[in-house]
C-alpha positions as a Markdown table, in Angstrom:
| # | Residue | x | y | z |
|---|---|---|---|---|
| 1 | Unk | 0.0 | 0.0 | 0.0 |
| 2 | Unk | 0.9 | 3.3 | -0.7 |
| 3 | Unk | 1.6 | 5.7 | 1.6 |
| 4 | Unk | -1.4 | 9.1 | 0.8 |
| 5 | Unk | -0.7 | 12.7 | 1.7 |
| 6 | Unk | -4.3 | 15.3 | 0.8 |
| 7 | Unk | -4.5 | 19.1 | 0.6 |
| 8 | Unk | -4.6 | 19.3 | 4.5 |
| 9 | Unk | -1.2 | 18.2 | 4.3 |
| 10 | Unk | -1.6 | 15.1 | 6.4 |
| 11 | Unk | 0.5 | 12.3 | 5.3 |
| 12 | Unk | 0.0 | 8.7 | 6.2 |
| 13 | Unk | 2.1 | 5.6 | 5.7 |
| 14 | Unk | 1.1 | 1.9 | 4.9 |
| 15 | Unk | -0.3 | 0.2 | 7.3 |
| 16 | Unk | -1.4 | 3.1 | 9.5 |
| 17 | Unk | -5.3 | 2.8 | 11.2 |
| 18 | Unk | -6.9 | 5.5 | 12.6 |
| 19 | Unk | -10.3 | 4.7 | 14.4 |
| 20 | Unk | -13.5 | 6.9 | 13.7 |
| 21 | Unk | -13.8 | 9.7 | 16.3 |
| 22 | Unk | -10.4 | 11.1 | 15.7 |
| 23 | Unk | -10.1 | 14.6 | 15.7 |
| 24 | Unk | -6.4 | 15.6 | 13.5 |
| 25 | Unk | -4.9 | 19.3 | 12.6 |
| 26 | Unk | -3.2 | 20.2 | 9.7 |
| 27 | Unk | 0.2 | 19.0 | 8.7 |
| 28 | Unk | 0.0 | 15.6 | 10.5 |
| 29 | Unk | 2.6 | 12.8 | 9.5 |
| 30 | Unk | 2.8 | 9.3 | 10.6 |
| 31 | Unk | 5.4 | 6.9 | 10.6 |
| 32 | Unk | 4.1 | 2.9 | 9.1 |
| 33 | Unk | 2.1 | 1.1 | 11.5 |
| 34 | Unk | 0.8 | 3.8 | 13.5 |
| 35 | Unk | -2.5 | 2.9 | 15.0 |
| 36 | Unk | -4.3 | 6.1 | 16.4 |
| 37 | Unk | -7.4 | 5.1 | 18.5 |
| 38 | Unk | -10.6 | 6.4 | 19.2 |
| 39 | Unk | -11.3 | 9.9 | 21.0 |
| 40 | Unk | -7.8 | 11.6 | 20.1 |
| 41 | Unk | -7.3 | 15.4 | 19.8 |
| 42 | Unk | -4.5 | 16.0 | 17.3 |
| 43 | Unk | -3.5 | 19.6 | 17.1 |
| 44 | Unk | -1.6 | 21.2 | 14.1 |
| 45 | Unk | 1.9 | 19.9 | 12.5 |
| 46 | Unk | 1.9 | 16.4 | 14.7 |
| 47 | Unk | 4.2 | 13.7 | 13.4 |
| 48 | Unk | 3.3 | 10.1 | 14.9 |
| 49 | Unk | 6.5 | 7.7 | 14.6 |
| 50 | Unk | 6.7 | 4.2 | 13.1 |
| 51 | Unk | 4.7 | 1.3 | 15.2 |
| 52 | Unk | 3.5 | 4.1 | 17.8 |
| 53 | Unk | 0.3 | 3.2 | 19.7 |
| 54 | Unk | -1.9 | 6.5 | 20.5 |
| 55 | Unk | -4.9 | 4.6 | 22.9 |
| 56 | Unk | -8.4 | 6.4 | 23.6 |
| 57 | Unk | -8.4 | 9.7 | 24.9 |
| 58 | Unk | -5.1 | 11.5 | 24.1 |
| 59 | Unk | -4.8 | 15.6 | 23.6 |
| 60 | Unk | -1.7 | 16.5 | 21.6 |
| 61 | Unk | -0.9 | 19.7 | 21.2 |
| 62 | Unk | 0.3 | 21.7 | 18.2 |
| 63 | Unk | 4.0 | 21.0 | 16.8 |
| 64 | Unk | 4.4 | 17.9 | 19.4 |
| 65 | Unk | 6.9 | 14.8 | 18.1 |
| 66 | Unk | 5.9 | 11.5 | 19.0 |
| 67 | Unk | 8.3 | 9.4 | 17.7 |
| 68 | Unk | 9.0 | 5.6 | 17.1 |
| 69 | Unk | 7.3 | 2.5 | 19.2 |
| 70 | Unk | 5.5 | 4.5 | 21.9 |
| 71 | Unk | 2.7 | 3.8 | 23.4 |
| 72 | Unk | 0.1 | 6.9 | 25.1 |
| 73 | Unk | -3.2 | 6.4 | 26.3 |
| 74 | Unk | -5.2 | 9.4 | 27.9 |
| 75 | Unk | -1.9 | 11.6 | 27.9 |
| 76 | Unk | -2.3 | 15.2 | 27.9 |
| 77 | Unk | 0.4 | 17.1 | 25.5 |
| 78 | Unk | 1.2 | 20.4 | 25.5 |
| 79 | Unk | 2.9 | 22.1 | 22.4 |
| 80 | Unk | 6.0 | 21.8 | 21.2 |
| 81 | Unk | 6.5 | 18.6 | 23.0 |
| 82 | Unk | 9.1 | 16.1 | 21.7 |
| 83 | Unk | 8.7 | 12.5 | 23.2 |
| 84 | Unk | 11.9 | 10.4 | 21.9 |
| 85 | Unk | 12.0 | 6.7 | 20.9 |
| 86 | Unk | 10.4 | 4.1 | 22.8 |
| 87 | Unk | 8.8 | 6.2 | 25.5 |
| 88 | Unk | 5.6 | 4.5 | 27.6 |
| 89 | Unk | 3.3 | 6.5 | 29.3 |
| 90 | Unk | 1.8 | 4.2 | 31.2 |
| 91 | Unk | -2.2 | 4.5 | 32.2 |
| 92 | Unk | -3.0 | 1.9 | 35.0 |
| 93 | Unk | -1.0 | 1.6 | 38.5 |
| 94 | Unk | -2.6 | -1.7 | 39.2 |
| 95 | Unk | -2.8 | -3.6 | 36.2 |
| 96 | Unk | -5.8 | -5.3 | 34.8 |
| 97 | Unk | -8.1 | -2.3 | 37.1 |
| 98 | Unk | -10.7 | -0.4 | 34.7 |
| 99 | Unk | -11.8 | 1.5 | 37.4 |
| 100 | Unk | -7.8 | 3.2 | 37.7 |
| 101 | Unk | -7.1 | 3.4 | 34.2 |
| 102 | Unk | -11.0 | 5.6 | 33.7 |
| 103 | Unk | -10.2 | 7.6 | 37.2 |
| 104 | Unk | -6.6 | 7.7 | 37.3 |
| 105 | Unk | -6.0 | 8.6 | 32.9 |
| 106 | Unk | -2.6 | 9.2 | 31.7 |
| 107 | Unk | 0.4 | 11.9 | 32.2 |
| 108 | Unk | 0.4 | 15.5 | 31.3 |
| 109 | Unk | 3.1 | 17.0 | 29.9 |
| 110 | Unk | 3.5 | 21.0 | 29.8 |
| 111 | Unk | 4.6 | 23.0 | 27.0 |
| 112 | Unk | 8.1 | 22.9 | 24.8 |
| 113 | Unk | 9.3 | 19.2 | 27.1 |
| 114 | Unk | 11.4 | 16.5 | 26.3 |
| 115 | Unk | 11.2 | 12.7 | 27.2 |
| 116 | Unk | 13.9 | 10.9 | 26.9 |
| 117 | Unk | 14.3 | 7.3 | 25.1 |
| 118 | Unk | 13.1 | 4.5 | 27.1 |
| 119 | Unk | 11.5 | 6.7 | 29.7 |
| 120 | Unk | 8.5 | 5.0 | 31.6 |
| 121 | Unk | 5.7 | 7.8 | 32.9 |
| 122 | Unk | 3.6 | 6.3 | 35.6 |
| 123 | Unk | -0.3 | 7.5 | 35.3 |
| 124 | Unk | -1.6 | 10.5 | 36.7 |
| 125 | Unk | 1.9 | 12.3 | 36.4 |
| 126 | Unk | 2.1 | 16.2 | 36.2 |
| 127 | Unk | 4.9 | 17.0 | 33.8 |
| 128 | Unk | 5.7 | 20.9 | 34.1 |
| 129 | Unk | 6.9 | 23.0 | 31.2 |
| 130 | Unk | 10.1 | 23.1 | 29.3 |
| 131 | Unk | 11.3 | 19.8 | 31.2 |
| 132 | Unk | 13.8 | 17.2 | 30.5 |
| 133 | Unk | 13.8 | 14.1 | 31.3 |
| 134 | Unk | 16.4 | 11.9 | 31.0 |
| 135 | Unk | 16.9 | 8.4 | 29.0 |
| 136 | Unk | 15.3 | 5.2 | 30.2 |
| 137 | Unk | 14.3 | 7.0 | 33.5 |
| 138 | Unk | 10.9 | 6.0 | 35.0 |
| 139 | Unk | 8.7 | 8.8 | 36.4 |
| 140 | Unk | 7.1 | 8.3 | 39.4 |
| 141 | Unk | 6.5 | 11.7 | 40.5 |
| 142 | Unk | 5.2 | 15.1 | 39.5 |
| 143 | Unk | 7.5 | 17.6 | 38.1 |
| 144 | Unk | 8.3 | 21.0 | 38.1 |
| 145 | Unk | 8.6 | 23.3 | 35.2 |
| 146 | Unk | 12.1 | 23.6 | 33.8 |
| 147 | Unk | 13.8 | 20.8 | 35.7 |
| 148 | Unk | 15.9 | 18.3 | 34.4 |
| 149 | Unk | 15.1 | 14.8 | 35.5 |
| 150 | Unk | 16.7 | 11.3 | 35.2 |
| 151 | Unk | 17.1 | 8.2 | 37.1 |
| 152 | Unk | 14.9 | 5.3 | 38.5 |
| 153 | Unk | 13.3 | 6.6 | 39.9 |
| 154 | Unk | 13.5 | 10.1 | 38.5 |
| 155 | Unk | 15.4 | 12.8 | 40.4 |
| 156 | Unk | 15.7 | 16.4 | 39.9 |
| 157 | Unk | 19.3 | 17.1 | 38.8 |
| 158 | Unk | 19.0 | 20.7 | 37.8 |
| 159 | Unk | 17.4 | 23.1 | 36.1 |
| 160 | Unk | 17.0 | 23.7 | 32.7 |
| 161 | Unk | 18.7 | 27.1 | 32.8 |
| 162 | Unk | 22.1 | 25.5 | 34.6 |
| 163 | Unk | 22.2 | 23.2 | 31.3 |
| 164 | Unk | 25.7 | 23.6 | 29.5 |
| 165 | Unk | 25.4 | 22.5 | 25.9 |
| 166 | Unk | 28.9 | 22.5 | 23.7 |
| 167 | Unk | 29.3 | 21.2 | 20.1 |
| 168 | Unk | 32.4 | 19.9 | 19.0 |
| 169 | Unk | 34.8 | 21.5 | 17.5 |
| 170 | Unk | 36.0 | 20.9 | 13.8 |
């Protein structure tokens, strides 16, 4: 199958599924195998990564990455949010309990915040803004905006401001 992109500029690639009751922006990419469930709110210039599971009830904001093999269900996500490779956001603490997963729903993640590869989010979970978390840690705790997390579980380091970032020479 081929992969079809329409005047919206929404471009989808074989073997992606997206249930009825899906509500998409413009500019919306997805990787193959994407499956997008009911009752998502897709905002403007989304991409979806290859084999990524979006369950019921997600918000995505506008400009927000979601990239390869992770899996969201009732996650809240603010713009300009960039979850790396892998990522789970988990959405029951007590696993097979309906009643958790419907009162508990997923993380929230403020605005212009990075997740790390790997990184587990535990349900419930207040992400602030312009956060980063660190690879394969596993978020069991709210955070504050502009903190930089890592660890199992995740630990404030520092904030976002105290972040010294060099390129190489040539």
């Amino acid at each position: 199958m081929k992969s079809t992109k329409n005047k919206n500029g929404r471009h989808l690639r074989s073997g992606t599924i997206i249930y009825n009751g899906v509500l998409i922006g413009k500019h919306f990419v997805t990787g193959h195998n994407a499956i997008i469930r009911e009752d998502n709110k897709i905002g403007n210039d989304v991409v979806v990564g290859t084999n990524s599971y979006l369950g019921p009830g997600n918000i995505i904001g506008n400009k927000v990455r979601i990239h390869t093999n992770c899996f969201l269900e009732g996650v809240t996500l603010g713009e300009n949010v960039i979850i790396s490779p892998h990522v789970v956001f988990t959405n029951d603490m007590y696993p097979p309990c309906k009643i958790c997963t419907e009162k508990i729903r997923g993380a929230t993640v403020g605005e212009s915040s990075v997740v790390g590869s790997n990184a587990t989010i535990l349900p419930g979970i207040k992400i602030g803004k312009n956060v980063l978390i660190g690879a394969g840690s596993v978020v069991t705790k709210d955070i504050m905006d502009n903190a930089i997390v890592a660890g199992n579980p995740a630990r404030v380091l520092k904030k976002r401001s105290e972040l010294k970032h060099h390129h190489p020479k040539k």
